[in-house]
N, C-alpha and C positions, 0 to 999 in steps of 0.2 A: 618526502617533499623534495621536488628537484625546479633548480633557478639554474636560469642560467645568465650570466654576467659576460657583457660584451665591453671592449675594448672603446679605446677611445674611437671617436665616429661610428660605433657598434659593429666592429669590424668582427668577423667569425674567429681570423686567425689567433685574435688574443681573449675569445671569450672564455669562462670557468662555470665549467658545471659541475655540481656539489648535487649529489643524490643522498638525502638523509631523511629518515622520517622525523615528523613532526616529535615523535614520543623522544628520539638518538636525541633532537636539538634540547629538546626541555631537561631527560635528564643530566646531558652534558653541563647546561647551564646553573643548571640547580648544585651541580659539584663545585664550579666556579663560585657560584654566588657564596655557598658556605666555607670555603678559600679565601673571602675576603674581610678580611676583620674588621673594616671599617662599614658605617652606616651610611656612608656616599662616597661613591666613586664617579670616577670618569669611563668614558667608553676604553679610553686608551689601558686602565687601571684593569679593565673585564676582560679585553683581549690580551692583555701580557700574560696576564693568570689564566685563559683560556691557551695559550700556547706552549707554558709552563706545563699544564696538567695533559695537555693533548700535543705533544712537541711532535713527536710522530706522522698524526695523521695531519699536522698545522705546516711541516717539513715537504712531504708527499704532496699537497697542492701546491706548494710554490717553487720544488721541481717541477710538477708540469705545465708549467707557466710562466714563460720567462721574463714576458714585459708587463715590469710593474707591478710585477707579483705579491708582493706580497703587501702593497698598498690594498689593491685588488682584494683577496683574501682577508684582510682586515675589515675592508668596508662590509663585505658580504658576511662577516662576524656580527657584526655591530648592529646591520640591515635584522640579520636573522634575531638578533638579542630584541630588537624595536619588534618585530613583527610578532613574537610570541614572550613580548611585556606579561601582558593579560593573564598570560598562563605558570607566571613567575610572581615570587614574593618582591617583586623588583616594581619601579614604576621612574620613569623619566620627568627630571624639572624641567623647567620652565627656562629657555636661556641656555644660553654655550659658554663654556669655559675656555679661555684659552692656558695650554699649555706647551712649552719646549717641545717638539716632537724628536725622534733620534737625530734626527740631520741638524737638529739647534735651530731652529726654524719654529716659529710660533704658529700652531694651529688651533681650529677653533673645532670643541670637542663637546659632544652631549654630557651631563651631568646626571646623573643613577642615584636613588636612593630607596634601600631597603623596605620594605614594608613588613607589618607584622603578620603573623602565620594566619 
């Protein structure tokens, strides 16, 4: 599966293209999902534990991307976690959360909660 993520005004210079198959995104995800002990999370909760588990290849996009990167990178986590919901024990509430983000800045974040097998 390849997306490609354009910059602010969809400018070329800061877009991110992420060539993965759909099978890399599921299982990745599915490693994360069983990483998280609790039965709802936030998107913010899936991508910290997705960078945690995958620091590497989460490091390796946001050197190649220098503005806003890793904003950037986060959302395109989060987009791909929404897009292949369906195919995960996962399923998305209703309503946004907010929480602190790193900067101590209040952001408004999707709410996740597990499903059974």
């Amino acid at each position: 599966y390849s997306r490609r993520l354009r910059g602010a005004g969809g400018s070329k210079k800061t877009s991110i293209v992420m060539k993965k198959s759909k099978d890399l995104w599921l299982h990745q995800f599915r490693k994360v999902l069983n990483s998280i002990n609790d039965e709802q999370f936030t998107s913010y909760d899936f991508i910290g534990k997705f960078c945690k588990l995958y620091e590497s290849e989460w490091k390796e996009l946001l050197n190649r991307h220098a503005v806003k990167a890793k904003q950037k990178v986060n959302a395109y986590i989060a987009r791909m976690l929404s897009l292949y919901a369906k195919d995960l024990p996962v399923r998305k509430k209703e309503g946004l959360k907010s929480v602190k983000n790193i900067h101590a800045s209040t952001s408004r974040v999707h709410w996740w909660e597990k499903r059974s097998k």
